[in-house]
C-alpha positions as CSV (number, residue, x, y, z in Angstrom):
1,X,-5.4,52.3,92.9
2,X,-5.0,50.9,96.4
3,X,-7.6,47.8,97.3
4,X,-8.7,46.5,101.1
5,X,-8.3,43.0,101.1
6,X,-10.0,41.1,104.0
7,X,-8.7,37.6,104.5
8,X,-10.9,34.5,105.7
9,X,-12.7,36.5,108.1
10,X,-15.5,34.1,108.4
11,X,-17.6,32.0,111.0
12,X,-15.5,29.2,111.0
13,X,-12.4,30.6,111.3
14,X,-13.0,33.8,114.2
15,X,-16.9,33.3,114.5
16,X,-18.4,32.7,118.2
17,X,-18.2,28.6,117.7
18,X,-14.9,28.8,115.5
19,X,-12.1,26.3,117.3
20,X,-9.4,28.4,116.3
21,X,-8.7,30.8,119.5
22,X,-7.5,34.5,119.1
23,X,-7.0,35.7,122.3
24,X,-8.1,39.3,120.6
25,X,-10.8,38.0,118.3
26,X,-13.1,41.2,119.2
27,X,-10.6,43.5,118.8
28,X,-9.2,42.2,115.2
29,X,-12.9,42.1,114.1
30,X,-13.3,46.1,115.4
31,X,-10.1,46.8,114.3
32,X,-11.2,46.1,110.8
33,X,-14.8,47.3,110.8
34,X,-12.7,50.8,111.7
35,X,-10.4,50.9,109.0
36,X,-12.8,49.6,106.6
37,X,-15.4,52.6,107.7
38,X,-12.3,55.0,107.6
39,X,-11.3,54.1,103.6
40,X,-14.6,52.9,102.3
41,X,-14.4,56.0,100.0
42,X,-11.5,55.6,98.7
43,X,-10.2,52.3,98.5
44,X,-11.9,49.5,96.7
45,X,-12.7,46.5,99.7
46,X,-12.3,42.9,98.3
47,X,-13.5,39.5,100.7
48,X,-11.8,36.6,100.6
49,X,-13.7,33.6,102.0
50,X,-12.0,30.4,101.9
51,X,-13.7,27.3,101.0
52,X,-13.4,23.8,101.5
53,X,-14.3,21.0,99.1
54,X,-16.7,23.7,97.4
55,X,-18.6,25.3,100.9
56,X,-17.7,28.5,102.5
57,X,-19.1,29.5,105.7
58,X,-20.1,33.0,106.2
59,X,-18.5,36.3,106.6
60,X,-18.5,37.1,110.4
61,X,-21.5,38.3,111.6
62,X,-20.2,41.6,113.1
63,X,-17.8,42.5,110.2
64,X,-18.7,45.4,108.2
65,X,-20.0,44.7,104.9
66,X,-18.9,47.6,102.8
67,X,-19.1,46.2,98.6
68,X,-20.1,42.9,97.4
69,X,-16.7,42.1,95.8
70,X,-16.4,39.1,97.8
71,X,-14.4,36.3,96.1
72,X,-13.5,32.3,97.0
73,X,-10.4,30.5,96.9
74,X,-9.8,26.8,97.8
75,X,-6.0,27.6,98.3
76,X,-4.2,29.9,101.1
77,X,-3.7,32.8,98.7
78,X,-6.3,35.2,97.3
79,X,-4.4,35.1,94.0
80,X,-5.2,31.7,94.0
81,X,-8.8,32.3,92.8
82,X,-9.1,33.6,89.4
83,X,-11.7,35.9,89.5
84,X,-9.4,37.7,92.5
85,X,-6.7,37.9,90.4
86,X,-8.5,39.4,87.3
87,X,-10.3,41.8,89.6
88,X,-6.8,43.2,90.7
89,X,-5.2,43.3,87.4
90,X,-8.1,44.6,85.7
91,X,-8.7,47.5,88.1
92,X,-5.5,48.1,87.9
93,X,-4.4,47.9,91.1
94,X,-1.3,48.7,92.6
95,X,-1.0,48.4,96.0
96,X,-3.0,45.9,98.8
97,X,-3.3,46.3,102.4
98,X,-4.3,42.4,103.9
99,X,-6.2,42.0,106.8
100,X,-7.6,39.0,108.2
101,X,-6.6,35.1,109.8
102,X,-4.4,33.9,110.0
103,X,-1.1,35.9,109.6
104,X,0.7,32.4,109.5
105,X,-0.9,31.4,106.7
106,X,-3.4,33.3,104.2
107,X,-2.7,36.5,105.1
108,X,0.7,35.6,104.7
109,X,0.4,34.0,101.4
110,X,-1.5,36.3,100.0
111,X,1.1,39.4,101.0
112,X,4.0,37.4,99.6
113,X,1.9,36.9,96.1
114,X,0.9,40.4,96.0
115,X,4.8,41.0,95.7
116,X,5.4,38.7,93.2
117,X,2.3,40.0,91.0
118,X,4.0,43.4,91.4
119,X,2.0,44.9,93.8
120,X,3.4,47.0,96.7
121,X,1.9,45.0,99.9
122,X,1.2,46.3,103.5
123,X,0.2,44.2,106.3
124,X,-2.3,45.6,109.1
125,X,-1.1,43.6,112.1
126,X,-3.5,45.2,114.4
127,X,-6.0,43.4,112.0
128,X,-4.2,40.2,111.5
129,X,-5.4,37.4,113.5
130,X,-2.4,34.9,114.7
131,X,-3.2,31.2,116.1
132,X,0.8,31.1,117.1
133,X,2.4,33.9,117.7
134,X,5.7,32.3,118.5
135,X,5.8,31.4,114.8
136,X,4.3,34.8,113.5
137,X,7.8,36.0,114.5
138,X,9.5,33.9,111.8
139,X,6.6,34.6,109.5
140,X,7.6,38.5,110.1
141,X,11.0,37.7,109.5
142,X,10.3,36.4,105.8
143,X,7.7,39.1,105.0
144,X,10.0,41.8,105.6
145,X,12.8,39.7,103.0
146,X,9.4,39.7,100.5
147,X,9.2,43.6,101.5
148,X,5.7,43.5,102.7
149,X,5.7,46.6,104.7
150,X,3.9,45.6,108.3
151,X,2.2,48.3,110.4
């Protein structure tokens, strides 16, 4: 089974008022909203929101909502929150595509963990949100030596 897994996409972090700038914030957010409405049917979605010292801001107003499987973690990977990782393994899920901010860091994180819980792992980059795109090149560079497949 294949899963959706949408990566930190939340006020704080690509929202209107978020500090972080992606110069294609709009874009990322439609780009998802389209793939999302494209699989829906067949491809369980999963949320990730990150949280800090217990309080997660909201999912992005104009991202599409598709299930309520919507998990927290306090650490840069997904597979860092339990309930994540039980969902995958117990749905028995073999394959994640990761979308979300930022490539440098969660997105990444959570791609590189998917491979080492034996999961084949594509990365969306025309969903992936980068702060620095000077260092998303090295950050590509050890994805592909993971395997994570990038289209």
């Amino acid at each position: 089974m294949k899963a959706l897994v949408v990566v930190d996409m939340q006020e704080d972090y690509i929202g209107e008022k978020s500090k972080y700038k992606f110069s294609n914030k709009q874009d990322i957010i439609e780009n998802i909203n389209n793939i999302i409405r494209t699989i829906e049917k067949d491809t369980a979605i999963i949320y990730v929101k990150n949280t800090r010292k217990g309080v997660s801001s909201d999912l992005v107003n104009s991202l599409y909502i598709a299930t309520d499987l919507i998990f927290t973690k306090e650490k840069s990977s997904s597979f860092s929150s339990d309930e994540f990782a039980n969902y995958i393994t117990g749905n028995k899920i073999d394959e994640i595509e990761v979308v979300g901010v930022d490539g440098n860091c969660c997105v990444k994180h959570t791609a590189i963990d998917g491979v080492k819980n034996g999961l084949k792992v594509t990365i969306l980059l025309s969903c992936v949100g980068v702060i620095n795109e000077e260092r998303f090149l090295r950050t590509k560079q050890e994805l592909i030596k993971w395997q994570v497949r990038m289209i």
